[in-house]
Each structure stands twice: as C-alpha cells, then as structure tokens.
N, C-alpha and C positions, 0 to 999 in steps of 0.2 A: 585555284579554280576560277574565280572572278578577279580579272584582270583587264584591265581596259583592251588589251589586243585581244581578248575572247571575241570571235567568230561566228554566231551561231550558225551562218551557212557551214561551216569545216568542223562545229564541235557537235556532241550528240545530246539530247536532250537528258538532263539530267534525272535516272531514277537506280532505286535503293531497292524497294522493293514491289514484285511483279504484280500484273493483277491477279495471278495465281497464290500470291501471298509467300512466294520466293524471293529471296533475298539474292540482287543478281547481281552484286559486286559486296562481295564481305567488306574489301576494306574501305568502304565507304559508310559500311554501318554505324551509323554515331553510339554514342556510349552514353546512353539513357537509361538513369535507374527502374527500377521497376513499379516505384508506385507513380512517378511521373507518366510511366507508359501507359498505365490504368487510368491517372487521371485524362490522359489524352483520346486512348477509345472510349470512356466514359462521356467525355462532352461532344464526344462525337455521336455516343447511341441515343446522350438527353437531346441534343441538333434534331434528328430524326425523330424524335419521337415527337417534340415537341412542333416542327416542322409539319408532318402529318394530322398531328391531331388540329395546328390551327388552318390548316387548310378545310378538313372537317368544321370547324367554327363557322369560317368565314361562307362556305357552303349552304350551311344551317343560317343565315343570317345573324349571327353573333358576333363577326368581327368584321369590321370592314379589308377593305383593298390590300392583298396581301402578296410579298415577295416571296416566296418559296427557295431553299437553300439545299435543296436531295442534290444529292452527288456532288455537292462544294465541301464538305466537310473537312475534308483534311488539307484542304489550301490553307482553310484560316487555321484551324488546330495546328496544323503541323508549323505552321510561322510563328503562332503565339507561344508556342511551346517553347521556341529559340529564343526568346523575351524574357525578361524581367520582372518584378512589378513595377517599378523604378521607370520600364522606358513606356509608350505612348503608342494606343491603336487609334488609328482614323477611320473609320470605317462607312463606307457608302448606305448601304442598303439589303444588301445579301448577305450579312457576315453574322448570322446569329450566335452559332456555332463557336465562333472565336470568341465572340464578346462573351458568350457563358465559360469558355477556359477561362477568361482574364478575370472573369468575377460578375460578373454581372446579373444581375436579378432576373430570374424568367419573367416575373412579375410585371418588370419595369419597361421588359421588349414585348408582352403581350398590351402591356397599358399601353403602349406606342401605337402599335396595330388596331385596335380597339379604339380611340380617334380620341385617349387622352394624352395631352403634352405630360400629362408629369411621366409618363413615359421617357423622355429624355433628360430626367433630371435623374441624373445616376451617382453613384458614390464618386465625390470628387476623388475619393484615395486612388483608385482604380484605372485614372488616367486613361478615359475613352471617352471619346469626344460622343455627341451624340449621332442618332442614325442622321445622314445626309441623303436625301431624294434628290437635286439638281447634281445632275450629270457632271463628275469629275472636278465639282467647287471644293467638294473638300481634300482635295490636293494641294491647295495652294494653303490649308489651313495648318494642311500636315508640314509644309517646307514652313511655313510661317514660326510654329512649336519648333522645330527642328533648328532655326533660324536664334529663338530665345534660348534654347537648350547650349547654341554653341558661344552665345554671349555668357551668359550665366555661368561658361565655364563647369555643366551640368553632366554626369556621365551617364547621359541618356540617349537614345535612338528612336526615333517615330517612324514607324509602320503604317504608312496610306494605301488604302484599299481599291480597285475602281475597276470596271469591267473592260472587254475588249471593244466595246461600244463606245465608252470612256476616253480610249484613245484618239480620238475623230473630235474631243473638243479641245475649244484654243485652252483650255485652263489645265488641260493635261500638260500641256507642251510648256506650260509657263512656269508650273511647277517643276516638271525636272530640268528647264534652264536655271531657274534660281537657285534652287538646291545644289546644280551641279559648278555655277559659278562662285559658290560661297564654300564649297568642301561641305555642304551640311549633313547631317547624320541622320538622312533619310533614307527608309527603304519603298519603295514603290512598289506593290503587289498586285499587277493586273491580273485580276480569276477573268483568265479565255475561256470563257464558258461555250462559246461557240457561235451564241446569236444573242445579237442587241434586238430585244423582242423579236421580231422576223428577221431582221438585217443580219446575212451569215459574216461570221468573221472574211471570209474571200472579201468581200464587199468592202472591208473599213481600209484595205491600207493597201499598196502595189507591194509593200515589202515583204522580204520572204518569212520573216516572224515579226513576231509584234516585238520581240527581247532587239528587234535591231533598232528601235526606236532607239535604245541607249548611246547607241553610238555618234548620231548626230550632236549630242550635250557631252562625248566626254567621260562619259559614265560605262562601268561594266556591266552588261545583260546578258540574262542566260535563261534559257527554257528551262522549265523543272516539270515532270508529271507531275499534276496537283492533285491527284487521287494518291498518293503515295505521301503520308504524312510525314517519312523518315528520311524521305527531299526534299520535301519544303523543309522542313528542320535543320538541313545540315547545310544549304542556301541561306536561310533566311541566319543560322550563327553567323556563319560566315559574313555576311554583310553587314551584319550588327560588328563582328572585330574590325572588318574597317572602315567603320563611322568611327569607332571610339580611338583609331588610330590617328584621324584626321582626314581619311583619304576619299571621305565625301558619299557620295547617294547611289546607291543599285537598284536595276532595274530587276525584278523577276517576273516573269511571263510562265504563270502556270498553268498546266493546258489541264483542263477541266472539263467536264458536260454537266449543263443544266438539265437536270434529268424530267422536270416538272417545267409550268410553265412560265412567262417570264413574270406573270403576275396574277392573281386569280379573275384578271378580268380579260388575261390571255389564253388563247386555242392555239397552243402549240400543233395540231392534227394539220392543220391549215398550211401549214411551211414545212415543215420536215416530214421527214419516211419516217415510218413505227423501227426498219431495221437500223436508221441509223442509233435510235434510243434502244435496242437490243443490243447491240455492239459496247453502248458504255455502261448498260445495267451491268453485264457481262464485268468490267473496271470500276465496279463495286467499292468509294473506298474504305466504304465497312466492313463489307468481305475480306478483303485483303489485310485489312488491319487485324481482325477477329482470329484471322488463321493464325498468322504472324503469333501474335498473342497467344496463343495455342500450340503452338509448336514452341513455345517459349515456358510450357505449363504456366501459363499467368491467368489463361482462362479454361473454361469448358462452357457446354451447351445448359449446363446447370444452374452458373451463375450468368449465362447468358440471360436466360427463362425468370430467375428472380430481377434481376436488375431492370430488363424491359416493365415486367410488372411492378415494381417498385417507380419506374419514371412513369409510364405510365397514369399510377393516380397519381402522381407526382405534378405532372402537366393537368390533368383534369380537375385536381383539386385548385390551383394556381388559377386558372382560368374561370372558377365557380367565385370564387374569393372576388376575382374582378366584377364580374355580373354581377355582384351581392351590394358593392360600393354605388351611392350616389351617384348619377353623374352630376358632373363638374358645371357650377356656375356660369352659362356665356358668356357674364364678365368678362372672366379668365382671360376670353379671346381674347381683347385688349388692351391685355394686360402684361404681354411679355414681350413684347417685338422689341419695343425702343427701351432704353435705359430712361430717358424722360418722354412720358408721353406729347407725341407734338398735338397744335390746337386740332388739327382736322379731326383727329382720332377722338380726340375728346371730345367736339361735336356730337359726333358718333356714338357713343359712349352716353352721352345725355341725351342724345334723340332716344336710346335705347332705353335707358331708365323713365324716362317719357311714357314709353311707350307699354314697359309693364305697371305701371301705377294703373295707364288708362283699362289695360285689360284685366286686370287684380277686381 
C-alpha cells in the first residue's frame, strides 16, 4: 500500500470504516483484539469528554487559552494504537486524545492548560515529548529522536504530529528532508483539519493533497480518513513495518475536521458556514466507532450511559484537585529554560527577589 510510486492523484483515499459505521472493505479490517478496541473508543470518549468540560473551565474563567481536539480523536487514537510503548509520540498542540491512549496523565494535560509547566513534565517511561505551540518545530525534534533511535541500533519509530497549517512552515519541510535522507524511522502525521485558524487548507499549498508533499523527499504519502480509527491504524502499522525495515519515513495526511474552534480565543462563526460543520458532525468519529463496536457486541447504550458518567466526574474531580493545588512559585519562571542559568536572567531573578522583600 505505501510505496514510494503511491499516487495520490490515481490512489483513493484510504478508509476501513464509513461514517455510517460500515465497514467498506472487509479485507482491510485489521485484526484487533477486543479489549485493545475498547481501550481505543474509551480514550477517545475520555478525549471528549475531557475536551468539553475544559472548554466549559476555560469559559468559567478557570483555565486559560485552550486548543480544543472534538472531531480529531481517532487521527491520534487510531495511529497511537499502531504503536508500541517502546516507540515515541511528538505531538504539537491538539493531540490530547492520543497522549491519554499512550499514557498520559489527564492531570498533567489540564496542569499544562491551566498556565502550570509542570504540565509538561510527564512520565519519562511513556515516551512523549511535551505539548509544542511553535508551529511545526517539533518536527525536526521528532526526526532528531528518530535520528538517535537509528544510531542506537533502537527498534523504535517516532510519530510527529502537526497540522495542515504546519505544512506552510520551513521546519516542516526540513524535517522530512532529513528523516528522508537518513532512512529514519519516522512517521509524520499531518491532522488536515481543514483550517489553520481561519486560513482554509485551499490556501496553504497549489498541491492537489497535502500526502503529495511526500514525494518531493522521496518518501510514500497517502491520505487516510482520520475520523475512521481502523485507517489510521492499519496506515500508521504499516509505516511503522517500514521504518523497522530500514526503508525510512512516511508521510500520512489524514483528513479530519475541527469541529470546535481553533482555540478558545477563536470565532470559528466568522470563517466558516454552520452547514459546512453539519456535514462533518454528520462523520462523527465517535459515532462511527460506537456503532462498529456495537455491531461487534463489544458495546451497548448502557455501558455507553455508565462510562460517560464515570469520566465524567472522572474529569471534574481531576480538575477540582488542580484548583485545590498552590500556585507555583514565580521563581519557577526562571528556572527551567536554560540548563545554566545565564547572568541577564539572573539579574532578573534578583531584581525580582528585590523586589518581594520590598513589598513583604
């Protein structure tokens, strides 16, 4: 399937299953046990939930400036699923969803939102780097890991995240030339969400998909529906067999919609039609996974009904726990950027301690 003469103009976009929650090519169904499946619509219902309630925070004045991740859920689930623990996510800014498959603390993604760093100090076991806000830098962090991985003789693959906005900077492009010059065992995973804040995807590139960027480095790309977690899955295996082969870095363009806005300090009503966000509520990828699962007997509207209510206070009790904590010493501020602090900073740093003696 992923072959450097892949086409995207002549191939079709890669999905499994519909947004009717039909399965519309059996023999591409991957072969996923059953509590694996559960674990993957599970962090995809905690995504949402926890998703919604911090938008409610942020709302209420409780949590600062927040990225919103409704209707990206199964881009990252369905790719983190095809992982390891062993291999390495990089993730931008919208990727909540995935970091809670791979492990990650609700705790430690709401501390982040919430305007504390230790936020990003997550379980080194767990192999994710922290959240990245400058526009597509942590691509070049992902080929970097990916770069140690193939010295180290390491049987690992890194997973970089980064939007279709992403694309349009030089740090995109430097990443998949390095990665592609070196064979490294990275997978690139652009969520085409559709708009880099108001900028529509038509805008970012004359090319006929964003998956043709691959071709310029060398590299196989291929469109996947990203609302369809059982194609990002059998894309994102697939990519990972050949990094560990040697056969170097893929691009995947999963086409996705941001269903919310691009941040809570964004009016999506201002750029887009209501019908074009009716079209992809309509490509639900909870809906479609919920069904699946269902016709699978793995679910019902029963354990539907307990488990929302179980995440639920799940999220609101996680969230009271933060409120209830200190905040964090200013210090702090200057205290983590450099490995030695340089003189200016420490200036700084003593004007400051200066400065509360005088008002104490």
């Amino acid at each position: 399937m992923l072959t450097k003469k892949f086409d995207p103009l002549k191939g079709k976009i890669l999905e499994v299953l519909n947004h009717e929650g039909k399965i519309v090519n059996e023999k591409l169904e991957p072969k996923i046990d059953d509590d694996k499946l559960l674990k993957m619509y599970k962090s995809m219902l905690l995504g949402r939930i926890a998703d919604t309630k911090a938008l409610q925070f942020q709302r209420q004045g409780r949590m600062l400036t927040y990225a919103p991740i409704k209707g990206q859920e199964a881009t990252q689930v369905g790719s983190m699923a095809a992982l390891s623990e062993t291999d390495w996510m990089v993730p931008a800014f919208r990727e909540m969803a995935g970091m809670l498959y791979k492990g990650a603390s609700l705790k430690k993604l709401f501390l982040y939102w919430y305007g504390n760093e230790e936020g990003n100090n997550l379980d080194k076991s767990l192999k994710i780097l922290p959240i990245s806000v400058p526009i597509a830098s942590q691509l070049n962090h992902a080929s970097g890991i990916a770069y140690a991985r193939k010295l180290l003789k390491k049987e690992e693959v890194v997973a970089g995240f980064v939007g279709d906005g992403g694309t349009s900077q030089g740090e995109f492009h430097e990443a998949l030339n390095f990665s592609a010059v070196f064979d490294l065992p990275t997978i690139f995973i652009i969520q085409n969400n559709q708009w880099a804040i108001s900028t529509p995807r038509s805008s970012q590139t004359k090319a006929e998909t964003l998956a043709h960027k691959a071709i310029g480095y060398g590299m196989p790309g291929i469109q996947v529906d990203g609302n369809d977690p059982l194609a990002m899955y059998i894309a994102t295996e697939e990519a990972k067999k050949r990094a560990l082969k040697g056969d170097g870095p893929t691009l995947i363009e999963a086409l996705t919609y941001r269903l919310g806005p691009h941040t809570t300090s964004d009016d999506p009503t201002i750029y887009r039609e209501d019908k074009e966000v009716s079209y992809w509520e309509e490509r639900d990828p909870l809906k479609r996974f919920k069904i699946y699962l269902e016709n699978k007997d793995l679910w019902d509207d029963k354990k539907e009904e307990k488990q929302r209510k179980e995440y639920t206070d799940f999220v609101t009790k996680t969230f009271k726990e933060i409120e209830k904590d200190k905040f964090v010493d200013l210090e702090e501020v200057f205290n983590y950027t450099y490995a030695e602090m340089p003189k200016d900073l420490k200036d700084q740093l003593d004007d400051y301690k200066s400065y509360l003696k005088e008002v104490k």
